[in-house]
C-alpha positions as CSV (number, residue, x, y, z in Angstrom):
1,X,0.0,0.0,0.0
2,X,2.8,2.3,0.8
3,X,6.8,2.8,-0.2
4,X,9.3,5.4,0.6
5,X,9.9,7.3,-2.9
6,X,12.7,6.6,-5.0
7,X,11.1,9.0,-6.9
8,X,7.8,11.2,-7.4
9,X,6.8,8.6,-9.7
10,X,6.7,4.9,-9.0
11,X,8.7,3.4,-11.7
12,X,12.0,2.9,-10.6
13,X,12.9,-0.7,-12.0
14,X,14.5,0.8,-15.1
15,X,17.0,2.8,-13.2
16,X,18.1,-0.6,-11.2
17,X,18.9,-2.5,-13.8
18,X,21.0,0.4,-15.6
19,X,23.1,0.9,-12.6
20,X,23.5,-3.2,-11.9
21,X,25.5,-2.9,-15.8
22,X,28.9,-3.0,-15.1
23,X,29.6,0.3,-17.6
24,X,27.1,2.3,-15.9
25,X,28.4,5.9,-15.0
26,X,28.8,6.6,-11.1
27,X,26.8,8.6,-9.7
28,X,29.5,11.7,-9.7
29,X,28.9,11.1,-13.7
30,X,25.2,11.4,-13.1
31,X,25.1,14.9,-11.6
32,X,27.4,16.2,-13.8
33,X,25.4,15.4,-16.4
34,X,22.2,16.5,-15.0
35,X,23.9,19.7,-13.8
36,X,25.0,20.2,-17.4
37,X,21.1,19.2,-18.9
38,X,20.1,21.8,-16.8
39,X,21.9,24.1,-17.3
40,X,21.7,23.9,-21.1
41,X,17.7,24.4,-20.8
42,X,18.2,27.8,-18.8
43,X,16.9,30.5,-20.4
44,X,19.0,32.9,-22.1
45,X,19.2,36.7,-23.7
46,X,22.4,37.4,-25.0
47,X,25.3,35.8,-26.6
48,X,27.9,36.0,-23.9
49,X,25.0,34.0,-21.7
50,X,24.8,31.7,-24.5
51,X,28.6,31.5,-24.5
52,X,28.4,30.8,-20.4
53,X,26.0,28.1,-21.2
54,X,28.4,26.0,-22.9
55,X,31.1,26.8,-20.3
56,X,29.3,25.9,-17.9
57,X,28.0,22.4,-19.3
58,X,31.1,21.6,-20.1
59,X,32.7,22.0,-16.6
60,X,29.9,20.2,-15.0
61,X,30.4,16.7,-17.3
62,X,34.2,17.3,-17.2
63,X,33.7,17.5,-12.9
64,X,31.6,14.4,-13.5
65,X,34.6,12.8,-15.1
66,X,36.7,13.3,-12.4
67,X,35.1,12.8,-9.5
68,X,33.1,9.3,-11.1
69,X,31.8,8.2,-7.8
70,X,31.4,11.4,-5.9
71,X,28.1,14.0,-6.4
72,X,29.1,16.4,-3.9
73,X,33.2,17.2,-5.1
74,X,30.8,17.4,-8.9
75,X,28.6,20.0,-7.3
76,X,31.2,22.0,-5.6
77,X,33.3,22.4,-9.0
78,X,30.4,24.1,-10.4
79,X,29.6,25.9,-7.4
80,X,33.4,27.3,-7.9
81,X,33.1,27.9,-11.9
82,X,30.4,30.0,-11.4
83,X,31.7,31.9,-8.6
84,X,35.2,31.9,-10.6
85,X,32.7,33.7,-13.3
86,X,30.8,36.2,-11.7
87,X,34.4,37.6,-10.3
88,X,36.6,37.2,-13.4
89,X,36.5,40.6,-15.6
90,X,35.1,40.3,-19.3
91,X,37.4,39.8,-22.0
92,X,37.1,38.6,-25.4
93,X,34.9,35.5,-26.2
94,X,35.0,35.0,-22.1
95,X,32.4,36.9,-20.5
96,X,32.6,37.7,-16.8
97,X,30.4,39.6,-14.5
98,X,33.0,41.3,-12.1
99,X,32.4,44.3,-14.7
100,X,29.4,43.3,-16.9
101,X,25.9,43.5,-14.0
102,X,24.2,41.7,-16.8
103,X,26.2,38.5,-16.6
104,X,26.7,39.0,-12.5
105,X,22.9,38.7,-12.5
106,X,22.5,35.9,-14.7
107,X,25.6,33.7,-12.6
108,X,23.6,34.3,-9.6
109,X,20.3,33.3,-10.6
110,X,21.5,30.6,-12.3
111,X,23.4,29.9,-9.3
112,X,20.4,29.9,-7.0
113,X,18.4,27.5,-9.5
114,X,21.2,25.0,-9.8
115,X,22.7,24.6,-6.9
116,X,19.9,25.3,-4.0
117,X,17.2,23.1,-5.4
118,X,18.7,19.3,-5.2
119,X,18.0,18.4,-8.7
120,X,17.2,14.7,-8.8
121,X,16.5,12.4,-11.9
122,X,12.6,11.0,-12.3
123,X,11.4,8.3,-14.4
124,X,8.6,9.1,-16.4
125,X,5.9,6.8,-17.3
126,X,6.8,6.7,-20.8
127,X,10.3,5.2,-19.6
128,X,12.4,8.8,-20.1
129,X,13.6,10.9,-17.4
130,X,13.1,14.2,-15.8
131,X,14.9,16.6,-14.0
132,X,13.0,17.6,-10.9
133,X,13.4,20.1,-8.5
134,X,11.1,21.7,-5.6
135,X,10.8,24.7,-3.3
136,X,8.3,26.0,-1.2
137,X,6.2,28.8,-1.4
138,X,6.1,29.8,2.8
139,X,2.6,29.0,2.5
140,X,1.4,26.2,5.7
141,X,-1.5,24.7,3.1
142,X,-3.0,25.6,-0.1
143,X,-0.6,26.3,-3.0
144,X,2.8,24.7,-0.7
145,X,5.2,24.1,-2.8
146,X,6.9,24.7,-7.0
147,X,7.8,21.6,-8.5
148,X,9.9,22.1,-11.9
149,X,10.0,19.2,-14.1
150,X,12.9,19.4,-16.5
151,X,12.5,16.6,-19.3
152,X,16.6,16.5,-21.6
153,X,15.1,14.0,-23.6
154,X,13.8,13.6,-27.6
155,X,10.7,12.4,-26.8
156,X,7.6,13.8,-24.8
157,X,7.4,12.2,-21.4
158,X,4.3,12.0,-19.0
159,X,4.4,12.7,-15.2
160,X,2.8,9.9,-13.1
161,X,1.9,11.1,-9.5
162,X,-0.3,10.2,-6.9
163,X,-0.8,11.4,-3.1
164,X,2.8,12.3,-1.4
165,X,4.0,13.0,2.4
166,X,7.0,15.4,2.4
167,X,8.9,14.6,4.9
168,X,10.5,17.3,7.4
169,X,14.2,18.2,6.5
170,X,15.2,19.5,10.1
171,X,14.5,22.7,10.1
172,X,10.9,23.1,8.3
173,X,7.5,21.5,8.3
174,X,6.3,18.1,6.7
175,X,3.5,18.4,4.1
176,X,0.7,15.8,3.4
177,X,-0.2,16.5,-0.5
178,X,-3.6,14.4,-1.3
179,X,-3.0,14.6,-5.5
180,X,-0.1,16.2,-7.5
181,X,-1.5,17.3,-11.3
182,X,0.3,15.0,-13.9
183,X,1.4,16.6,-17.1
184,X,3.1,16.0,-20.6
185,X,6.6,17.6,-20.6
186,X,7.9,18.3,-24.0
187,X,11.1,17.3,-25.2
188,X,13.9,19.8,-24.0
189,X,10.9,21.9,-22.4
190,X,10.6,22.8,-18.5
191,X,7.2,22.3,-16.7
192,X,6.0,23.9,-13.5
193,X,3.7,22.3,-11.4
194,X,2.0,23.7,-8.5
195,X,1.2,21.5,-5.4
196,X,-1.4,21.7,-3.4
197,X,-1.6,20.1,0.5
198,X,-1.0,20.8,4.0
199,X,1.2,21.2,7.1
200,X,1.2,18.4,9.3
201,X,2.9,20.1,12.0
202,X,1.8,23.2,13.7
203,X,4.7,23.6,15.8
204,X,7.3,24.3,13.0
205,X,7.9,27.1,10.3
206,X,6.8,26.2,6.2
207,X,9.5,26.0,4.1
208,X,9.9,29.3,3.3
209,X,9.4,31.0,-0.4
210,X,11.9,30.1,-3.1
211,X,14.2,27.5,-0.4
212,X,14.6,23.7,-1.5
213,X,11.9,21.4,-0.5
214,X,13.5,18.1,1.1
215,X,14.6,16.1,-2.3
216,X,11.9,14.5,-4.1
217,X,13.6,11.0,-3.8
218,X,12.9,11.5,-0.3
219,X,9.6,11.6,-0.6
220,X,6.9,9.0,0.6
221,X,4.5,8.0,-2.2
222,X,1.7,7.0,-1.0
223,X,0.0,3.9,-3.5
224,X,-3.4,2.0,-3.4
225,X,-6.6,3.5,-2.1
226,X,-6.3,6.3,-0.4
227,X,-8.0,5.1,3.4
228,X,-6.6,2.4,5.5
229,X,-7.3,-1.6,5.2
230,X,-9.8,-2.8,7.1
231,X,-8.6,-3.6,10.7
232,X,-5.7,-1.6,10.7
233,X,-4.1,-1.2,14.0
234,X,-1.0,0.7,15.0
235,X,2.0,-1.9,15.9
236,X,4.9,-1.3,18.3
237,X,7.5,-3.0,15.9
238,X,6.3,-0.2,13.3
239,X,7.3,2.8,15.5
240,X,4.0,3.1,17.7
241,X,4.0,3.6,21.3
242,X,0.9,3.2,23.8
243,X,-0.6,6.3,25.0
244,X,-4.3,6.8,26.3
245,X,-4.2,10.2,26.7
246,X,-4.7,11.0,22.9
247,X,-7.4,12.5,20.9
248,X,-6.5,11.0,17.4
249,X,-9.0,8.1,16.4
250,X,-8.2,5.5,13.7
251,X,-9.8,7.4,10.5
252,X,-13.3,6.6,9.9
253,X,-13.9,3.9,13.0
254,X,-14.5,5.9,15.9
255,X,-12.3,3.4,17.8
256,X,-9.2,5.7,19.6
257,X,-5.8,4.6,18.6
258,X,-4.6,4.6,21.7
259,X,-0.7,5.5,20.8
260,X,1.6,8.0,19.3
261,X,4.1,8.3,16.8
262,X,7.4,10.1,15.3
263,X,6.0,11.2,12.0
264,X,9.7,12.1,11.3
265,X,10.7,8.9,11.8
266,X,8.0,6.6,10.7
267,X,7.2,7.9,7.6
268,X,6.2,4.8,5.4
269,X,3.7,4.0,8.4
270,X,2.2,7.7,9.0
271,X,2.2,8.8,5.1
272,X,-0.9,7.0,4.8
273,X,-2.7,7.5,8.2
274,X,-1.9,10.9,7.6
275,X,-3.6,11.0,3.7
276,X,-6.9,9.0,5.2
277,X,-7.2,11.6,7.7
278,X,-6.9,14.8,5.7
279,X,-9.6,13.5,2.6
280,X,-12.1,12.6,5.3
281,X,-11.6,15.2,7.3
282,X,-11.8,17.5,3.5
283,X,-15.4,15.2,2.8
284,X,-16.4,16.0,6.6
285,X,-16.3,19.5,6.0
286,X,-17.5,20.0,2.4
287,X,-20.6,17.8,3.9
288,X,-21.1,19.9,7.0
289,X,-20.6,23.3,5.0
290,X,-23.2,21.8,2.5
291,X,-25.9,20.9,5.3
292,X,-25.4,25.0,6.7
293,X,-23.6,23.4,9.8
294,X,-20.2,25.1,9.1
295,X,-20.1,29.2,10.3
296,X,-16.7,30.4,10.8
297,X,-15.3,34.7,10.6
298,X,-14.4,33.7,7.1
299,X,-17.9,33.0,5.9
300,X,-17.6,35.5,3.8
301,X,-14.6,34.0,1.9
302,X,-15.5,30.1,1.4
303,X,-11.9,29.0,-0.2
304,X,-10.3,30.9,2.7
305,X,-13.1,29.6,5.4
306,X,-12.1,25.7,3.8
307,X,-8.5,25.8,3.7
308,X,-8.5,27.4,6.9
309,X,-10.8,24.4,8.6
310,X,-9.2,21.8,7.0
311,X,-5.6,22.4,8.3
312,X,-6.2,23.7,11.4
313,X,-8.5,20.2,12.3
314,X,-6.0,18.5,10.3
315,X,-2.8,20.3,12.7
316,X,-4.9,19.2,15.8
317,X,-4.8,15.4,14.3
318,X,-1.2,15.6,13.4
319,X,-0.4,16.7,16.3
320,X,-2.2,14.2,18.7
321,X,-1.0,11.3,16.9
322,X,3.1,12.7,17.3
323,X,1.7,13.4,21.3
324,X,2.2,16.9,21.2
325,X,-1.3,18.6,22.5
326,X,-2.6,21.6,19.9
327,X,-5.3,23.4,22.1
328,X,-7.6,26.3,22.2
329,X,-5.5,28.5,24.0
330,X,-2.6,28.1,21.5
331,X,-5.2,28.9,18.5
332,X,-6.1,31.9,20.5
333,X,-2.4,32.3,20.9
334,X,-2.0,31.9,17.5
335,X,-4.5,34.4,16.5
336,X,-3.2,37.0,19.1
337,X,0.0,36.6,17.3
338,X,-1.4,37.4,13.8
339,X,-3.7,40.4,15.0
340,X,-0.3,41.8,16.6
341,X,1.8,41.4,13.6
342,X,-1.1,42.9,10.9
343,X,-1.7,45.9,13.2
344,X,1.5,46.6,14.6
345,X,-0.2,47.0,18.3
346,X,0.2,44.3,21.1
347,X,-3.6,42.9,21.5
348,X,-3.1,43.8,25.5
349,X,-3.3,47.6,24.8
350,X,-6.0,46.8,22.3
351,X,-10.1,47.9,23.5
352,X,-11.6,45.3,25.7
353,X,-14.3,44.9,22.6
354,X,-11.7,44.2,20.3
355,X,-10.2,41.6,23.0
356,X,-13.7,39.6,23.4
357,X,-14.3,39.8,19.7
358,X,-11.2,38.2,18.9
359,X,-11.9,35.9,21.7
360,X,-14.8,34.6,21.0
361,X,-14.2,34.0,17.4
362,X,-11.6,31.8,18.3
363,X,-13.4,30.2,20.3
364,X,-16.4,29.5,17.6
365,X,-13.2,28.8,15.0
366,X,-11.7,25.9,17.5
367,X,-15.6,24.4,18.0
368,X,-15.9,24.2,14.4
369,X,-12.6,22.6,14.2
370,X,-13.4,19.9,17.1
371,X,-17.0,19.5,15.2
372,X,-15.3,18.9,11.8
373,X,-12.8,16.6,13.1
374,X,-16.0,14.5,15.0
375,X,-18.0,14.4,11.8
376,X,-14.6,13.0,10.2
377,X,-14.3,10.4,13.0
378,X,-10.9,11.4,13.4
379,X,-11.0,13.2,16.6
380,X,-12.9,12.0,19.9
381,X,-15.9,13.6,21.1
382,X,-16.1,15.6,24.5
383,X,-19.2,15.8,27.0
């Protein structure tokens, strides 16, 4: 039902058997010729860029050359070649951005795109590859993250995706993403690709705008039908430990679950607890909102009132199950925060009615939440 990602896409078997050949390049070889792909499909206004563009490529496969077996030494050559390029002066047929801004501009965007976004090779369905990259958007749910689909081949090639957990890298938050668009790349063409999901972990920062998402390879791709087998129970040997003092229910059963989890950790076993969750509590609420049970502040703005419900009853799930407690007062904590921050005034020295108002409308905000999460028999009721 589940797998940790080799890739975005699920067919993997045809990179096995090219690296079990006994000529296959090493993996050094690989990223120096996906550094050079790249950078031959970056877009370019002026002959010395075009000139740079070969350069570049050709130091990229020549670093793959001689470090065979080592990525990072073949990503820190071309870290140096363009930083050897943006310094150097510009002479004759060898452009240089140390007195051209044009080209200093250009060797630092490029830069940026290259080496900050942990380009990584993706079988497409068709059997080709593409070059894939991602970074988020600072955005918690809703549009999350940019994934750029690079495809260096002859022939057009055909994304394959399906529901994905993005795992933390350490610093930011992990993202459930219930359905990635798929798309037809054309040969030697760039595609971006929005995605579309949500945090699963109030406690930590998104990724911000424009920084690398954790590598795609990383990622869990979640297979099969997207809610649990019948009967599923958590299992110690899987990373589960007993705790009775949680909220989080096994989706759709009403039964609790009766234990916690590292989501860090345990990805493989939470991707798809975590994707069951998030689509019934997404049905829960388009039913309630339907039936004129759902009344929120953001009435007046349904897409805004939706996303907002969804991950905020999906963040008190997440965070039950990893036995962290997400509660009323640090919603209202939260929202305290946000009213500070738009007006500029601590909400202390704000009017008393502007104190209760805000108040009470987190208060109605966290019932609806509680309610939604009920309705999705994911959370457990309280008397």
């Amino acid at each position: 039902m589940k797998k940790t990602m080799l890739t975005v896409l699920f067919v993997w078997v045809a990179i096995t058997l090219i690296q079990a050949q006994n000529n296959a390049p090493g993996p050094g070889e690989k990223a120096g010729e996906k550094i050079a792909e790249r950078v031959e499909s970056a877009a370019t206004s002026s002959t010395d860029q075009k000139t740079l563009v070969k350069e570049i490529a050709e130091a990229a496969r020549q670093a793959g050359k001689d470090n065979p077996n080592d990525p990072d030494k073949v990503k820190e050559a071309v870290r140096k070649k363009l930083d050897e390029i943006r310094d150097r002066k510009s002479e004759n047929g060898k452009p240089g951005g140390k007195n051209n801004k044009e080209i200093e501009e250009w060797v630092k965007k490029l830069k940026s795109e290259l080496m900050d976004k942990g380009y990584v090779e993706l079988p497409g369905s068709s059997g080709a590859s593409l070059v894939c990259s991602a970074t988020g958007t600072g955005r918690t749910s809703g549009h999350i993250a940019n994934l750029t689909l690079y495809n260096p081949s002859n022939i057009p090639v055909t994304t394959d995706f399906s529901a994905v957990f993005i795992p933390s890298g350490g610093q930011y938050q992990p993202y459930i993403v219930p359905a990635i668009a798929n798309v037809t790349v054309p040969p030697h063409t760039t595609a971006n690709v929005p995605v579309e999901g949500y945090c699963a972990d109030i406690f930590s920062q998104p990724v911000p705008a424009g920084v690398s998402m954790p590598p795609v390879e990383n990622w869990v791709h979640i297979t099969g039908p997207n809610t649990l087998s019948n009967g599923w129970q958590p299992v110690a040997a899987n990373g589960w430990k007993p705790n009775g003092n949680t909220d989080a229910l096994i989706p759709g059963t009403g039964n609790p679950i009766g234990h916690t989890i590292d989501l860090n950790r345990h990805q493989q076993e939470v991707a798809p607890l975590l994707l069951d969750a998030v689509n019934r509590i997404t049905e829960a609420y388009d039913r309630m909102k339907s039936n004129g049970t759902i009344d929120t502040p953001f009435a007046g703005n349904p897409e805004k009132e939706r996303e907002a419900v969804i991950q905020q009853t999906f963040w008190i799930y997440a965070a039950a199950l990893s036995g962290k407690e997400y509660t009323a007062d640090n919603f209202l904590d939260n929202t305290a925060r946000q009213y500070e921050s738009n007006t500029g005034q601590k909400l202390s020295a704000a009017p008393a009615t502007t104190r209760d108002n805000i108040k009470e409308g987190a208060a109605d905000f966290w019932g609806t939440f509680q309610a939604v999460g009920v309705e999705a028999k994911v959370l457990a009721a309280h008397q």
